[in-house]
Structures are given as C-alpha cells and as structure tokens.
N, C-alpha and C positions, 0 to 999 in steps of 0.2 A: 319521215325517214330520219332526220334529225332529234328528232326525240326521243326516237328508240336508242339510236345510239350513245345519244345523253344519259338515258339512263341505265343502258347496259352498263358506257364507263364508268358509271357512279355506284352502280352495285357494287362492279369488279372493284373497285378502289374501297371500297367502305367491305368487301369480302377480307382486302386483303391487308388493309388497317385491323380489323376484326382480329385476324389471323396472326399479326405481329404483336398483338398486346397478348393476347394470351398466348403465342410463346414467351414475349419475353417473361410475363407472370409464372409461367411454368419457371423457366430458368432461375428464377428468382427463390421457386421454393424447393432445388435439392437442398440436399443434405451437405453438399461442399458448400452453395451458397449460403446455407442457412448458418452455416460455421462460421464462415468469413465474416457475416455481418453479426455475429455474435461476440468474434474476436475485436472486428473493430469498435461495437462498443464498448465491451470490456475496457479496450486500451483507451477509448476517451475518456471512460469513467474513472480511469485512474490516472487520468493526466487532470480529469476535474480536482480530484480529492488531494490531489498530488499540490496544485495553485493552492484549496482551500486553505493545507494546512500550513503553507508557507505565508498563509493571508494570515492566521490564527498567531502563528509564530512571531511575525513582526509586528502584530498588535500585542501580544505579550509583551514583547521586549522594550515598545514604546509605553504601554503602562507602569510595566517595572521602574522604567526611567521616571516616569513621574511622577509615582509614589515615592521611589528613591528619594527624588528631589524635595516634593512634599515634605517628608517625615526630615529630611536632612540626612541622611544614612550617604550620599554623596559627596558629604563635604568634607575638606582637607582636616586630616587629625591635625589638631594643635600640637604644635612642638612643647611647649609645656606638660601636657600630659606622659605618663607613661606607654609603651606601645603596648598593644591587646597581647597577653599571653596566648601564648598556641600549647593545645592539648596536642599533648604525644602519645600517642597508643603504647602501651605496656605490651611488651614480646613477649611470649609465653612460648618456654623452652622446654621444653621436657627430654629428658633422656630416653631415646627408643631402649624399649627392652627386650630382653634377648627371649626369643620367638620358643614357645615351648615346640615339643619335637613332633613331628608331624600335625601341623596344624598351616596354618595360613599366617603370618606372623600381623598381616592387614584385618583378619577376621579370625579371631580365638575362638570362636566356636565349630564344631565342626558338624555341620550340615548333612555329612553323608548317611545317608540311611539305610545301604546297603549291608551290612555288617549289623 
C-alpha cells in the first residue's frame, strides 16, 4: 500500500515539475519576453562598449603623457626663448551682391522648369 502511494506522489510531483518547466519555457519564448531580454542585452552591450572606450580613452591619455614626456614636448619653454607665434586665420569679406531680380539671391540659378 505504501508503495503505490510513493509512487503515485512521485509521479504527481515529477507530472507537475514537468508541467512548470515548460510553462515557464513557454513564458520565456513570447514575443514581449523575447524583447525584453533582447533590450536588456542591448543595454548591457552598451554599458560594455560604453567602460571599453573610457578604458581606451584613459590609456591614450596616459600614452600621450608619456610620449609627451619622452620626446620633452612637456617641459617648461625657456624664458630665453621667444614665445611660439600663433597663426591667425585671414577673414575673408566679401561684399554681398545685390541679388538679380527674381532669382534666389542664396542660389543664382534658377532651377524651375516649369516655364
């Protein structure tokens, strides 16, 4: 008598283990689910790439510094010296001209092809 009922309970319980993994499997494969977990890797992936290139950044920055140092491009100019001239860009003025009569004064040609 005890054996049957052992193994009824054991069926019923492994029926209904059975039963809960493939709902939750089901659950697992809509279309809301399958989004969700498409969006949350997304957003890991981009919090990865996100560290990477702040990792890339601050190794540039510490190379720069020590090639800077390296080459000497770091060190204080001599007072002696004159200081580095700085190039100034030439402004280039032109006087707007006066827009011929029915045209576009931005665009002299006129495009319309209707006429």
């Amino acid at each position: 008598m005890f054996r049957r009922t052992f193994w009824f309970t054991a069926g019923a319980a492994a029926g209904v283990w059975a039963t809960t993994k493939v709902n939750r499997k089901l659950r697992q494969l809509t279309p809301e689910s399958l989004a969700a977990q498409a969006a949350n890797k997304a957003i890991d992936a981009g919090h990865k790439l996100k560290d990477f290139a702040l990792d890339v950044r601050t190794g540039m920055v510490r190379r720069e510094a020590e090639l800077g140092e390296a080459l000497g491009l770091e060190a204080p100019a001599d007072p002696a010296l004159p200081a580095p001239r700085r190039v100034t860009a030439i402004e280039y003025t032109e006087k707007p001209r006066a827009p011929r009569s029915g045209t576009n004064p931005y665009n002299p040609h006129n495009r319309n092809e209707d006429h």
